[in-house]
TIGU-720405 format. One line per 2 residues: number of its first residue (from 1); their letters; for each residue y, z, x negated of C-alpha. Coordinates in steps of 0.02 Angstrom, whole numbers, plus 50000, padded with zeros to 5 digits. Last residue first. Example, Ala and Ser with C-alpha at 12.3 -4.5 7.8 and 13.67 -1.06 7.14 Angstrom:
# residues 2
2 = SA = 49947,50357,49316; 49775,50390,49385 .
***
This chain:
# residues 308
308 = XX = 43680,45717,52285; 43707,45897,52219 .
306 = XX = 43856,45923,52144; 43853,46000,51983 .
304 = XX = 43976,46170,51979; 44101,46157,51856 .
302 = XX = 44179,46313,51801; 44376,46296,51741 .
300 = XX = 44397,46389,51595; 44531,46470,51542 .
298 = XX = 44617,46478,51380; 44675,46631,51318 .
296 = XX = 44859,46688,51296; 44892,46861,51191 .
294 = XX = 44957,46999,51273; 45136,47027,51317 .
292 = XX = 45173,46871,51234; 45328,46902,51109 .
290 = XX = 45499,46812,51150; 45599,46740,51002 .
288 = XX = 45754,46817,50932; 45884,46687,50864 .
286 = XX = 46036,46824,50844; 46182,46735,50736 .
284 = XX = 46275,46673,50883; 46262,46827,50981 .
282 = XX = 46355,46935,50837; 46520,46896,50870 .
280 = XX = 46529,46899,51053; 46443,47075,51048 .
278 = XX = 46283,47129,51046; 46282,47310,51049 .
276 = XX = 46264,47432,50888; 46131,47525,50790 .
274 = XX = 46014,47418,50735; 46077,47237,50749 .
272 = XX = 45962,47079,50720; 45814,47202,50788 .
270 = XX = 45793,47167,50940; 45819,47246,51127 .
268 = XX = 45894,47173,51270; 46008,47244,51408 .
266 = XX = 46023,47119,51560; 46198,47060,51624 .
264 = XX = 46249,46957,51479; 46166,46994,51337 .
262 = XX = 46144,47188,51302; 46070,47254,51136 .
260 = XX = 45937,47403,51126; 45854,47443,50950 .
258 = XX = 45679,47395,50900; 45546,47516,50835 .
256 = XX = 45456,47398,50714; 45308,47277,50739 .
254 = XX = 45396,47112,50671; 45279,46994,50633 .
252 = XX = 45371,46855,50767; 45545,46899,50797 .
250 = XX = 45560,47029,50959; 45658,47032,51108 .
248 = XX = 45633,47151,51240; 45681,47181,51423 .
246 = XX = 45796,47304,51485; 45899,47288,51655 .
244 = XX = 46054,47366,51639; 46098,47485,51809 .
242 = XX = 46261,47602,51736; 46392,47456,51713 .
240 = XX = 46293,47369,51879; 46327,47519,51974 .
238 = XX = 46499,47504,51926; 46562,47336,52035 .
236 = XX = 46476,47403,52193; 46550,47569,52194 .
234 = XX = 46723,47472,52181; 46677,47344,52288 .
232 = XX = 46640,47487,52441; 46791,47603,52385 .
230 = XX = 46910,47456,52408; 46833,47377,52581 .
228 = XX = 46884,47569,52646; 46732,47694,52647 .
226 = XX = 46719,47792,52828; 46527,47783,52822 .
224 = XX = 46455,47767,52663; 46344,47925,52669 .
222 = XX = 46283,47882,52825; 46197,47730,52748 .
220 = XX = 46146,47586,52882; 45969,47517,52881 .
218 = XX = 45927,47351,52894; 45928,47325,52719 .
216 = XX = 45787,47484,52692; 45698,47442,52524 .
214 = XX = 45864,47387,52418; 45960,47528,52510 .
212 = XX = 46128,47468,52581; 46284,47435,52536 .
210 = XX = 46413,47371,52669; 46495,47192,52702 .
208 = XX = 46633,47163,52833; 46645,46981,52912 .
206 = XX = 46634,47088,53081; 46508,46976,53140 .
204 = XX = 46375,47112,53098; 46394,47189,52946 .
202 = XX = 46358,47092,52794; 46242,47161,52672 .
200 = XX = 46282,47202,52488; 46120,47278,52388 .
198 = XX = 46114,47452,52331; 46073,47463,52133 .
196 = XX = 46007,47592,52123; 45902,47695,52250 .
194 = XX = 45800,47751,52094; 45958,47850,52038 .
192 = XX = 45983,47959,52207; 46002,47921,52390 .
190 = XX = 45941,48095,52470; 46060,48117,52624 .
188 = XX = 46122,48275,52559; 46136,48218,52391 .
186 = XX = 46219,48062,52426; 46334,48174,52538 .
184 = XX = 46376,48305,52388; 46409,48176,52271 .
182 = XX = 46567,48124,52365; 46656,48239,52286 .
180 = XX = 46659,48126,52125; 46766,48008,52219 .
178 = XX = 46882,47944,52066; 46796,47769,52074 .
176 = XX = 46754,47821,51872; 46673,47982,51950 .
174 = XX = 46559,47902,52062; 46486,47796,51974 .
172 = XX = 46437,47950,51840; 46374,48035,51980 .
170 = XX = 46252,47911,52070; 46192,47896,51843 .
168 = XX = 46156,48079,51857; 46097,48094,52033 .
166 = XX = 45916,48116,51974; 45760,48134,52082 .
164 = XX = 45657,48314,52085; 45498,48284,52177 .
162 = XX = 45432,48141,52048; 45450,48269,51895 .
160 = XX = 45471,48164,51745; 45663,48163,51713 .
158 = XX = 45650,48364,51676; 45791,48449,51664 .
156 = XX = 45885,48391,51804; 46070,48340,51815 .
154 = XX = 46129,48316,51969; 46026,48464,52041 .
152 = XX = 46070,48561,51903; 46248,48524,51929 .
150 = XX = 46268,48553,52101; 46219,48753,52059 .
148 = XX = 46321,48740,51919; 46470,48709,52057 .
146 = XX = 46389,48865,52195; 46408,48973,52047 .
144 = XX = 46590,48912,51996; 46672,48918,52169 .
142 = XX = 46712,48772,52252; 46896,48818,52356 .
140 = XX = 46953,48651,52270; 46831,48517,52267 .
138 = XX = 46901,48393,52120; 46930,48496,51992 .
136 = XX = 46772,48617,52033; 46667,48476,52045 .
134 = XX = 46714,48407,51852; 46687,48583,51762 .
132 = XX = 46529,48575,51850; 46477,48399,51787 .
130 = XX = 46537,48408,51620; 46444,48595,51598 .
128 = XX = 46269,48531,51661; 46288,48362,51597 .
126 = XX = 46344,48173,51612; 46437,48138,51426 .
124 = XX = 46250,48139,51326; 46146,48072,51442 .
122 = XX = 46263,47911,51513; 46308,47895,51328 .
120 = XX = 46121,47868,51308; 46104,47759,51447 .
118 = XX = 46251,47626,51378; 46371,47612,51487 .
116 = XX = 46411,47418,51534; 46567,47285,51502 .
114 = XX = 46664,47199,51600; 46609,47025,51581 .
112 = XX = 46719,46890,51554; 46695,46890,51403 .
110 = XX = 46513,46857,51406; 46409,46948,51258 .
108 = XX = 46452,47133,51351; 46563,47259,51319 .
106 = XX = 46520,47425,51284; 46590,47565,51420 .
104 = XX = 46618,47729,51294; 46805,47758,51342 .
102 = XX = 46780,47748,51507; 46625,47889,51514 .
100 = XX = 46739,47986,51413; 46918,47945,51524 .
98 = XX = 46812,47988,51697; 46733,48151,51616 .
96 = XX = 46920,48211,51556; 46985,48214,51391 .
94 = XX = 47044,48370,51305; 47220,48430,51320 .
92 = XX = 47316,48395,51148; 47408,48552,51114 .
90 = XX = 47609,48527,51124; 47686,48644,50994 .
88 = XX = 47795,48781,51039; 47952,48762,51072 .
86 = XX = 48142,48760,50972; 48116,48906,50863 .
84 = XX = 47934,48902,50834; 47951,48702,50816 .
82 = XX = 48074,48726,50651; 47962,48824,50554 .
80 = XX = 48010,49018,50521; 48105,49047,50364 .
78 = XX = 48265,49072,50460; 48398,49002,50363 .
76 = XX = 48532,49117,50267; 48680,49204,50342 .
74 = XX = 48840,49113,50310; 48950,49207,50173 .
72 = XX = 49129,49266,50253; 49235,49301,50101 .
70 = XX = 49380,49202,50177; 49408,49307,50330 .
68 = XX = 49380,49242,50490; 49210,49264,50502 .
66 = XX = 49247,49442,50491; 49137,49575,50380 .
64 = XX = 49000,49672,50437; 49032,49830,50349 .
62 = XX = 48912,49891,50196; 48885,50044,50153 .
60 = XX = 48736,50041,50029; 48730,50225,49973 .
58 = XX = 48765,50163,49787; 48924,50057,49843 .
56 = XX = 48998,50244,49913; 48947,50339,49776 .
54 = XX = 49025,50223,49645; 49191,50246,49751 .
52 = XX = 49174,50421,49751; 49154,50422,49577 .
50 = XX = 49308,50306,49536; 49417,50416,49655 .
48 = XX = 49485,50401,49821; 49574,50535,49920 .
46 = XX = 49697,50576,49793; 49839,50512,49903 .
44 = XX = 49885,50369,49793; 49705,50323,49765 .
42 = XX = 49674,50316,49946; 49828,50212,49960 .
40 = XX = 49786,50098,49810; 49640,50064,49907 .
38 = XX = 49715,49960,50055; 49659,50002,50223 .
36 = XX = 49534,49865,50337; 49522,49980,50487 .
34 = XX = 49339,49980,50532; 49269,49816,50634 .
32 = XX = 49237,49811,50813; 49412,49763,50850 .
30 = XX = 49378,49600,50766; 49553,49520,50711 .
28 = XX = 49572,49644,50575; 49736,49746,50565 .
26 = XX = 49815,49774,50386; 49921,49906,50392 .
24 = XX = 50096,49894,50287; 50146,50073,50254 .
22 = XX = 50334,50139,50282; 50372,50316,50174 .
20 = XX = 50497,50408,50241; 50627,50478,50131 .
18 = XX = 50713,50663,50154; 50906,50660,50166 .
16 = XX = 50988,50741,50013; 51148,50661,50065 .
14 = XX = 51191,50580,49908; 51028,50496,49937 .
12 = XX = 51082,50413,50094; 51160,50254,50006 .
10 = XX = 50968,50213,49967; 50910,50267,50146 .
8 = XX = 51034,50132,50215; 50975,49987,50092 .
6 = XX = 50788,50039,50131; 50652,50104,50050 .
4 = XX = 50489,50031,49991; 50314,50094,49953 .
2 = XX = 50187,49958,49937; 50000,50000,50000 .
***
């Protein structure tokens, strides 16, 4: 602080009149912040000292300073990453049944084909858990239990037991349509996998067609009933991506397991490509020749002498 007197107290001092001192405060902007008071003051008035003020730096007092002074240092970056402050990071949701079994269609020789599931995808996407998690998305109210439930029967354990059909390729049909609720009426009117594919019949002179059972044309499916024309070609487009006929192809001499290809709309098998599908690329370099079942003998025709 600077001491100063005044013109008037100067000519005053004949007077022995007593001098007041003025002091210059210094008031911060934040009224938050302590008095900001000159030192020279405190040392003035013996209230500060060189030990106190070693004291005072030791204990760590420090004021939070104004941002409008000079000496203002901006605090330091956050070390945390730059997502945690904004939001936290988008997980990738995992893919539904109908974008797997989608996703693993194989396309066919022909272009213009659009493509076919291969049975062991079919076995591997369209299980217990897959099929449950998919009911209970679709049927709301379905509790878990009664979804697994629906899912065994679906999905059974054993594919050799004649009184216990499969719905497991029905299911998979019906799920890329996006009507995999509907598995609960083909189940309740028993038209599983062997009832595959159902044949197109016209209905009446309606112009309408409908899909029947291959043994049973005549018959009208309950299940079916209330379908628009879309639902009815849709079904009927994808049971032939999950119904590929096998047959097999085999190069004479060649007695090895053989591997499944598809050419146009039946699924062969050979040996040109272990592993994969025939594809447009690859059918022009496959020359597989058909093996006899059994081999061919020559019959004879018996004569019998007529008798004149």
């Amino acid at each position: 602080m600077e001491h100063s007197t005044s013109p008037a107290q100067e000519g005053s001092e004949a007077n022995n009149t007593i001098l007041l001192p003025i002091f210059n405060l210094i008031i911060p902007s934040r009224s938050n912040s302590p008095l900001q008071l000159d030192a020279c003051y405190f040392e003035s008035a013996g209230l500060l000292d060189e030990s106190c003020t070693q004291e005072q730096s030791d204990c760590g007092l420090n004021w939070p300073s104004d941002p409008g002074f000079q000496d203002y240092e901006p605090p330091l970056a956050s070390p945390q990453p730059i997502w945690w402050q904004d939001s936290p990071p988008v997980l990738r949701k995992s893919e539904s049944l109908e974008e797997q079994l989608t996703r693993a269609l194989c396309q066919h020789a022909h272009k213009e084909s659009k493509g076919f599931l291969p049975l062991e995808k079919l076995h591997e996407l369209v299980v217990e858990d897959s099929v449950a998690e998919a009911l209970t998305t679709y049927i709301p109210g379905l509790s878990l239990d009664d979804a697994r439930s629906h899912a065994q029967e679906i999905c059974p354990r054993s594919m050799r037991a004649p009184l216990q059909p499969s719905f497991r390729r029905m299911f998979a049909i019906l799920v890329m349509i996006q009507q995999p609720q509907e598995i609960l009426t083909f189940i309740r009117h028993n038209i599983a996998d062997h009832d595959l594919p159902l044949v197109r019949v016209r209905h009446g002179n309606k112009g309408a067609h409908e899909l029947r059972r291959k043994t049973q044309p005549h018959k009208t499916l309950e299940c079916l009933k209330g379908w628009s024309p879309f639902l009815v070609n849709s079904f009927e487009e994808y049971q032939w991506k999950t119904s590929a006929r096998r047959r097999r192809l085999r190069r004479r001499g060649w007695n090895r397991p053989v591997e499944s290809i598809c050419f146009g709309s039946t699924l062969f098998q050979t040996t040109d490509a272990p592993g994969a599908y025939l594809t447009s690329e690859t059918m022009p370099r496959l020359k597989p020749t058909f093996a006899p079942s059994r081999p061919q003998v020559p019959q004879r025709r018996n004569t019998v002498p007529r008798a004149d």
